[in-house]
N, CA, C and O of each residue as an XYZ file, in Angstrom:
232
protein
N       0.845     -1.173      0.000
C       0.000      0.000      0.000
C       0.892      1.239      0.000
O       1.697      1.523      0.888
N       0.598      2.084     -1.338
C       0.978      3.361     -1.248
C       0.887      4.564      0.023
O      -0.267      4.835      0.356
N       2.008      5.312      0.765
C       1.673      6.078      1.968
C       0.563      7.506      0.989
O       0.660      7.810     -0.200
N      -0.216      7.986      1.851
C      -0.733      8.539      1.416
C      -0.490     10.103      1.815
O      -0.755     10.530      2.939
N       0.125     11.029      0.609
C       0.808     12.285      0.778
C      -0.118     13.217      1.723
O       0.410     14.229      2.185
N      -1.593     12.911      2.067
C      -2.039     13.948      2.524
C      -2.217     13.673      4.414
O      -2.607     14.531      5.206
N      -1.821     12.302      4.746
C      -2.282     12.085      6.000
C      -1.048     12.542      7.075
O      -0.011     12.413      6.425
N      -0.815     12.875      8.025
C       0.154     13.627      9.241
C       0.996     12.207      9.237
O       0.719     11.008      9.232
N       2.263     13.082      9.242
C       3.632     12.539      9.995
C       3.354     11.918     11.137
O       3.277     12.597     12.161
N       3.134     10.392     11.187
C       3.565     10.306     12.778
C       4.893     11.114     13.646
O       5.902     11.631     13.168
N       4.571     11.027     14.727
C       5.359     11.821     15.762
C       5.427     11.391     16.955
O       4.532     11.552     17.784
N       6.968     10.540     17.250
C       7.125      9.428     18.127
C       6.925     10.760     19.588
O       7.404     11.887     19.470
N       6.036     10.243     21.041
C       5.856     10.788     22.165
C       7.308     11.100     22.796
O       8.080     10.200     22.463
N       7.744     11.778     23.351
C       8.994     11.590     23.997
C       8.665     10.546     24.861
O       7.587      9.963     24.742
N       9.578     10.211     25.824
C       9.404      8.908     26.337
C      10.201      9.700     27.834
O      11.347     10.131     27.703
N       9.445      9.829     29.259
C       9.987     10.282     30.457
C      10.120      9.264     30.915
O       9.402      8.280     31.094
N      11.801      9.721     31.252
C      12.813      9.013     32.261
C      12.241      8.274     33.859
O      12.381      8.893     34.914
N      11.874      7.477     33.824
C      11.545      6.907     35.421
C      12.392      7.473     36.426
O      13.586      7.178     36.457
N      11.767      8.426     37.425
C      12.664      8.731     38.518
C      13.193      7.371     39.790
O      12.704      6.276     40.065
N      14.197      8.002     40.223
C      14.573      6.888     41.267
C      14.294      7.328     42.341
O      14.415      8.522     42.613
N      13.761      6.223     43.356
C      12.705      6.164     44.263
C      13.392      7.027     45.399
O      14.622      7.058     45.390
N      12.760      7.678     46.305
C      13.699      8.393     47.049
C      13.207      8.393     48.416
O      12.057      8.056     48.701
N      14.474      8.944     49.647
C      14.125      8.193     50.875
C      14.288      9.500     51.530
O      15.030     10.355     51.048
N      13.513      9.713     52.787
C      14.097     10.808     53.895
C      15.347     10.377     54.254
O      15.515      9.174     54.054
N      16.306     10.985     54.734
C      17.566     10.293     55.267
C      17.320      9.938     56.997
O      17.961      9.088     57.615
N      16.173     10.867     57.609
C      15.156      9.829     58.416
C      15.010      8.103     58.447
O      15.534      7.109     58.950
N      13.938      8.505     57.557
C      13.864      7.056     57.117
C      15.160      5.810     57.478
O      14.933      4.676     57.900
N      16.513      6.394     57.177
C      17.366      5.644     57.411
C      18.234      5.103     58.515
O      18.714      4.030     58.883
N      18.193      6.687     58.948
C      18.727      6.967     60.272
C      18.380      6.468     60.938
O      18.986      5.466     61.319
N      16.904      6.940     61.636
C      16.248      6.237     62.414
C      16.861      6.856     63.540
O      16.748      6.161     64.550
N      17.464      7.910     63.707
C      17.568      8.802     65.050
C      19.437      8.782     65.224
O      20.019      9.523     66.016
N      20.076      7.887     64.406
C      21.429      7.695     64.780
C      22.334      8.566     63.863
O      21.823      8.926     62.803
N      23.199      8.828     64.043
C      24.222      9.534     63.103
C      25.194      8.603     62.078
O      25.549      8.958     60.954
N      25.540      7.323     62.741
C      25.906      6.448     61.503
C      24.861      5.074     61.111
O      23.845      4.560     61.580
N      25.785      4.848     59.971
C      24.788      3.464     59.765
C      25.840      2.619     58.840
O      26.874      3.095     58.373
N      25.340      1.149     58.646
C      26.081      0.840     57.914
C      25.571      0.001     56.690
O      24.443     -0.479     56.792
N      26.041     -0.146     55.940
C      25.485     -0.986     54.500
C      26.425     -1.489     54.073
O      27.577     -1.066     53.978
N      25.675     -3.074     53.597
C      26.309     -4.030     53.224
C      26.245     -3.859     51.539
O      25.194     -3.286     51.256
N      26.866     -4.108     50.603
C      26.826     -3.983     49.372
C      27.549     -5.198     48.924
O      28.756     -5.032     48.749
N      27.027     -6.502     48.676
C      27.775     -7.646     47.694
C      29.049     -7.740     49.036
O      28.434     -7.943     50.083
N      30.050     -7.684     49.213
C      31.015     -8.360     49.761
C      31.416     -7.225     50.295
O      32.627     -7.353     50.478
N      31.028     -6.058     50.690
C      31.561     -4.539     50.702
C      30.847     -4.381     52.040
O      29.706     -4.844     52.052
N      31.250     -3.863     53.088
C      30.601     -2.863     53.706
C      31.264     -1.513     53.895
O      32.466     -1.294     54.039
N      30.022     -0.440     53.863
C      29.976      1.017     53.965
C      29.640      1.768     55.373
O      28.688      1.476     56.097
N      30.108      2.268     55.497
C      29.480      3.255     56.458
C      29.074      4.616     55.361
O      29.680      4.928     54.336
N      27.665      5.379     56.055
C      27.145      6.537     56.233
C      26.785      7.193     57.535
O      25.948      6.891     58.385
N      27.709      8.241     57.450
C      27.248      9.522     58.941
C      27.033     10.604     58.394
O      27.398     11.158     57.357
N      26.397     10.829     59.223
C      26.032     12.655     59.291
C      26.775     13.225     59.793
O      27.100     12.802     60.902
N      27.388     14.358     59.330
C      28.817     15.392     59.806
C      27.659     16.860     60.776
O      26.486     17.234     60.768
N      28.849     17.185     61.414
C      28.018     17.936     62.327
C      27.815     19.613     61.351
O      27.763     20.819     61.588
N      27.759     18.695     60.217
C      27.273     20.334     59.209
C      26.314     19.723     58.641
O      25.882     20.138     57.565
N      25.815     18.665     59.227
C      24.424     18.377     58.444
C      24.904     17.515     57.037
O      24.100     16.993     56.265
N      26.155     17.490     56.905
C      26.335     16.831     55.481
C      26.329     15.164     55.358
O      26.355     14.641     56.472
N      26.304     14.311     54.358
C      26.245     13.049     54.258
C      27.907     12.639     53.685
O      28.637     13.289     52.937
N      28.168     11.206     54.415
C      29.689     10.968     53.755
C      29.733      9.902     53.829
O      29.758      9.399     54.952
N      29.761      9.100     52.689
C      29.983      7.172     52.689
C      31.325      7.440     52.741
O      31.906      8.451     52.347
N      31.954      6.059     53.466
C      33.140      5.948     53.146
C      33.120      4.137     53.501
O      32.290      3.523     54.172
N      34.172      3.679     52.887
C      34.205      1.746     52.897
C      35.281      1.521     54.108
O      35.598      0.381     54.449
């Protein structure tokens, strides 16, 4: 079948990015200043610095 010159260009939708799910740092804390996480064979620590800032370190 011949396209037919008079019917509209399709016009692919953009397609939005899935955001990644996100946490209070509450949520994690749970009232403490460090914590720790296990990752595959790794563990991490996360604390809170007394400027309020976040800092993993292994």
């Amino acid at each position: 079948m011949a396209p037919n010159p008079n019917s509209p260009t399709p016009v692919a939708a953009p397609v939005q990015p899935e955001l990644p799910p996100r946490l209070n740092s509450n949520q994690i804390f749970r009232g403490q200043k460090t914590i720790e996480i296990d990752h595959g064979e790794q563990r991490y620590t996360l604390r809170v610095t007394k400027e309020n800032k976040l800092i993993l370190t292994k």
